[in-house]
C-alpha positions in Angstrom: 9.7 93.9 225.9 8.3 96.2 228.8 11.2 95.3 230.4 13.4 96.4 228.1 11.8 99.3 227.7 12.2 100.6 231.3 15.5 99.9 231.4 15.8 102.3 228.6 14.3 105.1 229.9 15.8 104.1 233.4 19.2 104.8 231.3 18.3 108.0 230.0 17.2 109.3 233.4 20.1 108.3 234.6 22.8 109.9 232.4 20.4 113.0 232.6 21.2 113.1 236.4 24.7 112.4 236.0 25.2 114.8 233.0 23.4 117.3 235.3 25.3 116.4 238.4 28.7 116.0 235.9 27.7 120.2 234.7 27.2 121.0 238.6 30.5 119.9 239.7 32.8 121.8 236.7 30.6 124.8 237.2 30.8 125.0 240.6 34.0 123.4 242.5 32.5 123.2 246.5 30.0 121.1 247.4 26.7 122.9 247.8 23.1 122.1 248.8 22.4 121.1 245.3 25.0 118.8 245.1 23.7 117.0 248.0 20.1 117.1 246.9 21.0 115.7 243.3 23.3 112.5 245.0 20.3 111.9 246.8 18.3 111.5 243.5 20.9 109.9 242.2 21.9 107.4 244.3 18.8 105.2 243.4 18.9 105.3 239.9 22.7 104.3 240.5 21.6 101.2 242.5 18.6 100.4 240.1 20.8 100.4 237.4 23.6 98.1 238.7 20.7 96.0 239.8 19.2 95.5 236.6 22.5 95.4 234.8 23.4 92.5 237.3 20.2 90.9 236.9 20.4 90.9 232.6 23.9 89.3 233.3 23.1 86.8 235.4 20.2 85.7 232.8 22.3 86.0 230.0 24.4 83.7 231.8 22.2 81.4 232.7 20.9 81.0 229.2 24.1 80.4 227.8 24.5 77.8 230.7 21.6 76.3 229.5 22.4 75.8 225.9 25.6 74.4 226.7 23.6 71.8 228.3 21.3 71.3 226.4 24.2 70.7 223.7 26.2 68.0 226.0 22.2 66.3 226.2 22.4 66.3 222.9 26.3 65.0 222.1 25.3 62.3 224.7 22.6 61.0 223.3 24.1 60.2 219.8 27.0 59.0 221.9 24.2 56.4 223.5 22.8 55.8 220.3 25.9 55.3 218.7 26.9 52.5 222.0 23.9 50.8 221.9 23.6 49.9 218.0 27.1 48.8 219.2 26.5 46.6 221.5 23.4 45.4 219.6 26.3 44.4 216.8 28.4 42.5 219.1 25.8 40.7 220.8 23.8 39.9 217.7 27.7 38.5 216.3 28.1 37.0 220.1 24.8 35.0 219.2 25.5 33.9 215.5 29.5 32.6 217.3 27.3 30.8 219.3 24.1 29.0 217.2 27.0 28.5 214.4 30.1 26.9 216.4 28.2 23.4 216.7 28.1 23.3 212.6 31.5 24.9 212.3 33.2 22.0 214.7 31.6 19.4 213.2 32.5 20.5 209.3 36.3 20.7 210.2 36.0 17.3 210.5 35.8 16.5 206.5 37.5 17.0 203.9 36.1 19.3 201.9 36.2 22.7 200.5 32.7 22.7 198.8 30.7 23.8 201.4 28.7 26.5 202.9 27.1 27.8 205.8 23.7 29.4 205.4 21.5 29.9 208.1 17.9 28.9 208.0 15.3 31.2 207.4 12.3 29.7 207.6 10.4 26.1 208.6 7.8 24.7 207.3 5.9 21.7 207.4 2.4 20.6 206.4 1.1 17.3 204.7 1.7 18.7 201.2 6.0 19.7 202.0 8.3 19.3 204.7 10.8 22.2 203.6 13.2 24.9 204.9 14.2 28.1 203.4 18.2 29.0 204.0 19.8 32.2 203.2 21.8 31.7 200.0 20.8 31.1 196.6 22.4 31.2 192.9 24.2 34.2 194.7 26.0 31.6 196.3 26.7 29.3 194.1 24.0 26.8 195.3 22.4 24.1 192.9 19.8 21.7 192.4 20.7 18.6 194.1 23.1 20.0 196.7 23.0 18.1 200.4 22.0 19.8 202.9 23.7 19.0 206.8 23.6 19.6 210.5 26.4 18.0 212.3 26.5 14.5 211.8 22.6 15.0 211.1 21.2 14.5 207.2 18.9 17.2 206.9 17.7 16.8 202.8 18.7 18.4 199.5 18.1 21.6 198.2 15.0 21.2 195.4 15.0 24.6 194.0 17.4 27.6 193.9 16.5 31.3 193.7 18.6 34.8 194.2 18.9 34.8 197.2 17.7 32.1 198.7 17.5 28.3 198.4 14.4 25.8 199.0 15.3 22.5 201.0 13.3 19.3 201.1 14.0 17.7 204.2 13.9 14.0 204.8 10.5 13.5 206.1 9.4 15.2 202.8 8.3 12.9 200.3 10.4 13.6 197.4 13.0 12.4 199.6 13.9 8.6 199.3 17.5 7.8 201.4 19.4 5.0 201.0 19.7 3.9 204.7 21.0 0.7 207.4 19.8 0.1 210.9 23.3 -1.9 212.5 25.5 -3.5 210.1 23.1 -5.3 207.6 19.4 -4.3 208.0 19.4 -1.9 205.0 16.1 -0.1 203.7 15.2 3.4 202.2 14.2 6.4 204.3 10.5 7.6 202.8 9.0 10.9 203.7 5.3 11.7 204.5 5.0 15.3 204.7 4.3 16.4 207.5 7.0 15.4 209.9 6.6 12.0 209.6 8.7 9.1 207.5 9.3 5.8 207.4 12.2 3.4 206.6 11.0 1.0 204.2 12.0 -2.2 202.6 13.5 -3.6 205.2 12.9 -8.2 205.5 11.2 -9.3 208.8 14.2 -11.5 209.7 16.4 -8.6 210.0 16.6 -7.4 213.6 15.4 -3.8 214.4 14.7 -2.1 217.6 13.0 1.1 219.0 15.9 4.0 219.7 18.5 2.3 216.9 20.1 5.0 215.2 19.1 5.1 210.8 22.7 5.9 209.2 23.2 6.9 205.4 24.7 4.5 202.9 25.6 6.5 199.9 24.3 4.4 197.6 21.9 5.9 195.1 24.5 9.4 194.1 22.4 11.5 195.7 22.9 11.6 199.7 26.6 10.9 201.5 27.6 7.9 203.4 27.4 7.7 207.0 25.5 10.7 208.4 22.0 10.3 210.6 18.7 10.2 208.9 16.0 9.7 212.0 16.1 7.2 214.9 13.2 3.9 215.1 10.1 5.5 216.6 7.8 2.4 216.2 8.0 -1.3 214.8 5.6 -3.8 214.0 6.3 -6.6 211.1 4.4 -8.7 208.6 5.3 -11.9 206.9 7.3 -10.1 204.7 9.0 -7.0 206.1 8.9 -4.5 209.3 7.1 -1.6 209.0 9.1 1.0 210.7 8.2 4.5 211.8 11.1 7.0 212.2 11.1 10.0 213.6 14.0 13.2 213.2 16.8 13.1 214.9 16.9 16.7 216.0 14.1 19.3 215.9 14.2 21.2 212.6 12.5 24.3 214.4 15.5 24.6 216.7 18.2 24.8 213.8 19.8 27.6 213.0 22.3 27.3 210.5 23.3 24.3 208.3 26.4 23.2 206.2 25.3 22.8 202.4 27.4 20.8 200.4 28.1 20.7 197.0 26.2 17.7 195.0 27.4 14.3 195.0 28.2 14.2 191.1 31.3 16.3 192.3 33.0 14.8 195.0 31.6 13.2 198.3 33.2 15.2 201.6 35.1 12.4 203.3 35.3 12.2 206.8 38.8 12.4 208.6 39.7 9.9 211.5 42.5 11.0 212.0 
């Protein structure tokens, strides 16, 4: 503000001077002593003024220099923002392509059309439940019953269904009971625990079982498909009348990501290719 206001009245004094020295020169046409003295006075006023002028043009640019900045700051920045929530998008679809190809290779091998992936939302196991949660629900068209897979890996059955999510038992749980064969003829049933522990029951002391032999699916019972994993032997010891046989999962469940669901087996069993 002050310095506006001597460059006013640095104005004023200096069209007084030059109105004065303006008056001087129409009324008298030779240069004279006054003349002189009056360029003298005038000549600083002339070089303040051009100084100041300069100097309120050179802010003034500045300032608009600075805005303009200021503005290409700002353009940049939502630029940024808009490339990293970007790149956050492809890399978060780079890592679903990832976790989900395993599941999506190994359900082009059957047969069927009724079946969906969901990725898995939650694990949880304690000794009352062995469950997981998966995205998808009746919005999905998932049901009571359906069977729930990971590769060639039984995971369980979905026990309840909700909006937009789905409850899964899994095989250690002990609502689940799997019709199951260790080799070609030692068949049993797979009983959960809870708790991430079951057991394959049922099966005669003459049949032969070993530690690290694979527990395979028999279909029977409508409920669970034929020939997909339930556990591997953990443990065997045997009575006079049967083996009592420890299993233990096949893969972790805390490491899954995404599952196949399948429609229940009062539908239509998915039937593997070989071809």
């Amino acid at each position: 503000m002050m310095r506006q206001e001597v460059r006013f009245w640095l104005i004023h004094v200096f069209y007084l001077f030059f109105f004065v020295f303006l008056v001087h020169r129409v009324l008298f046409i030779s240069s004279s002593m006054w003349e002189q003295t009056v360029s003298y006075a005038l000549y600083p006023f002339l070089k303040v003024h051009t100084n100041i002028a300069r100097s309120l043009q050179q802010q003034a640019d500045h300032k608009k220099t600075v805005e303009e900045l200021q503005q290409e700051v700002q353009i940049l920045s939502i630029e940024q923002t808009l490339l990293r929530a970007r790149l956050a998008q492809m890399e978060a679809q780079q890592i679903f392509i990832a976790q989900s190809q395993e599941v999506v290779d190994f359900a082009q091998r059957y047969d069927d059309t009724q079946r969906s992936l969901a990725s898995v939302l939650l694990y949880y196991s304690c000794p009352q439940e062995d469950v997981i949660f998966i995205d998808g629900g009746r919005n999905r068209g998932f049901n009571k019953d359906d069977v729930v897979i990971y590769q060639n890996v039984l995971i369980g059955r979905v026990i309840e269904t909700y909006s937009w999510y789905s409850k899964v038992a899994l095989v250690t749980d002990q609502r689940c009971r799997v019709s199951a064969i260790v080799g070609s003829d030692s068949a049993g049933v797979s009983c959960g625990k809870n708790n991430g522990e079951f057991d394959l029951c049922f099966v005669p002391h003459y049949k032969k079982v070993e530690v690290g032999d694979l527990v395979i699916s028999t279909g029977q019972g409508l409920m669970y498909p034929q020939g997909f994993v339930v556990g591997v032997i953990a443990t065997v010891s045997t009575d006079l009348v049967s083996h009592q046989i420890a299993l233990k999962p096949y893969v972790d469940m805390q490491r899954v990501n995404h599952v196949y669901v399948f429609k229940k087996l009062n539908a239509e069993l998915p039937v593997l290719i070989t071809n």
